[in-house]
C-alpha angles and dihedrals in degrees: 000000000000127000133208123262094260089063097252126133109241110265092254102045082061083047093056090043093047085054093058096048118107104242102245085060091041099060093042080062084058086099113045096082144338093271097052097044091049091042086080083064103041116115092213097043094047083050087054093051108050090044091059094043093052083065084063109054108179128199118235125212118211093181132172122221104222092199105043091034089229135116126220127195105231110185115194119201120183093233097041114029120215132351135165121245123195134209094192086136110073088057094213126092106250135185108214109232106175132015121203133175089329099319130117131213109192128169120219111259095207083038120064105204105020114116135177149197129220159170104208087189104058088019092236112150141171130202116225117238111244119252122229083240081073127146091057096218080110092082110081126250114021109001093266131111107250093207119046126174145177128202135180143185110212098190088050100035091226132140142194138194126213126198121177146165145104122324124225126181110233114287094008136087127267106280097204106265108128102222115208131183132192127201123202121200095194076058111038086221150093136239130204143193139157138225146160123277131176112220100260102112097041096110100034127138101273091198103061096065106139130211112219138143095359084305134114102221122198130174116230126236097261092045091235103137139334122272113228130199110193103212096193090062118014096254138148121206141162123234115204113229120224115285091243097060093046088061109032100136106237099001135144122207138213134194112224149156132252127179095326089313133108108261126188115199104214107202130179128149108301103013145048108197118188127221127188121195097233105179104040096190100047079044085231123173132201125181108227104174131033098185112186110243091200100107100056094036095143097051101046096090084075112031119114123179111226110166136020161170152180087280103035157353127236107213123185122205129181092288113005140050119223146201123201106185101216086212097052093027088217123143112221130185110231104177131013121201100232089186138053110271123207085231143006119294092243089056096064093033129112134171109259143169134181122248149160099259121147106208105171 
């Protein structure tokens, strides 16, 4: 790397090093000189960073002290451990509920039906409008929407929110209509519009809802098959898993995301095989790793991978959060709960990465 005679890296060799900055550090650099501090603002450095953060997916904790009746936000990252994010903020206390190219969406906790939108990193945030399905003792059972998903369009810088269960009409039981509002940021409003669902999908796991093709993608409770909300048209649909993964004897299954494609992480005793969906429209699988679980056995009845790439997974456990290198094939802890927590980590962990993403 070669510098001019005055001494000055050449303007697009800073721009390489800011993109590789964490924000926080990033906007610190705002006032060392005209270029640095418009750089925040620039379409194509804004481009470049994102593109490089999206190679460092992080896992975020949102985890409760049983003892202290308090949550704290813990964000791992695999070159830095583990630091602690707030979301003072926002000066509400939030539960976050989906996570999306380094947005939040997190319901207030005191509040039923507020939702916001947020980048913890720059502290930009956005309340949500209420609906006019508001109050949200519409959704059956508890008042909460079962389904919750966030999607965002990086080049567009465009969001949207969904919420979605079951719908109950005040003092009855749910009658079997599946409710489902969208919220659009270009537009300040919601939509909403209302189907038929069987149960299936009433005690997933609400974290592990993934953003593709313009979907949001969740695996249903008996792992049968993926529920697909189609974002372009409205629609629900259902996507079948590979037949090897249905009846795989003993096996758990989890929803991810891989290089902008739909990934299941197959685990049983002694492997964790990894498939990756690679024609979306013939719905066609492939498995592309079979990584040996012997050398963490006692620890495989609680991992749960939450985050990966081409060079590694971030897995949480009741306690720890760990990183197998597919390269290496070496297991690493990243993050170690020193305190008792009201639940397991993987319970309270969602795929994150930072980015440079206005959201309000």
């Amino acid at each position: 790397m070669s510098m001019r005679r005055d001494g000055v890296f050449p303007e697009e060799v800073v721009i390489q090093i800011l993109a590789r900055l964490p924000i926080k550090s990033l906007f610190r650099s705002k006032t060392v000189c005209k270029l640095w501090n418009r750089l925040s603002s620039d379409k194509y450095f804004i481009q470049l960073y994102n593109e490089i953060s999206s190679k460092n997916p992080m896992i975020l904790l949102d985890i409760s002290d049983a003892s202290e009746s308090k949550s704290s936000l813990i964000c791992v990252d695999k070159l830095r451990g583990g630091s602690e994010l707030s979301l003072s903020f926002l000066n509400d206390r939030v539960k976050v509920r989906a996570s999306c190219c380094g947005l939040l969406c997190c319901s207030s906790i005191p509040d039923k039906g507020v939702y916001y939108v947020c980048n913890p990193m720059t502290r930009e945030f956005k309340l949500l409008p209420k609906s006019r399905e508001r109050p949200v003792t519409r959704f059956y059972p508890d008042g909460e929407a079962t389904l919750v998903g966030l999607a965002c369009d990086l080049t567009c810088q465009k969001f949207k929110v969904v919420l979605a269960g079951y719908h109950r009409t005040f003092g009855h039981r749910s009658d079997g209509s599946f409710i489902c509002l969208v919220f659009e940021s270009e537009l300040n409003k919601w939509r909403k519009f209302i189907s038929y669902q069987d149960d299936h999908f009433s005690h997933m796991n609400k974290n592990q809802v993934v953003f593709v093709n313009n979907a949001l993608h969740w695996l249903t409770v008996n792992s049968a098959y993926i529920l697909v909300l189609d974002l372009s048209c409205d629609i629900w649909r259902k996507m079948q898993l590979p037949y090897d993964v249905i009846y795989g004897m003993g096996h758990r299954i989890y929803l991810l995301e891989f290089n902008g494609c739909l990934s299941i992480i197959q685990i049983s005793e002694a492997w964790m095989n990894i498939w990756v969906l690679n024609d979306y429209r013939k719905e066609e699988w492939s498995m592309v790793d079979k990584v040996s679980l012997r050398c963490i056995r006692g620890m495989v009845p609680g991992i749960f991978p939450i985050s990966q790439t081409d060079e590694y997974i971030l897995l949480a456990t009741h306690k720890q959060v760990l990183v197998y290198h597919h390269k290496t094939r070496i297991w690493k802890e990243m993050f170690s709960l020193k305190h008792s927590s009201a639940l397991p980590l993987w319970f309270s962990a969602h795929a994150y990465r930072s980015a440079l993403f206005p959201c309000n």
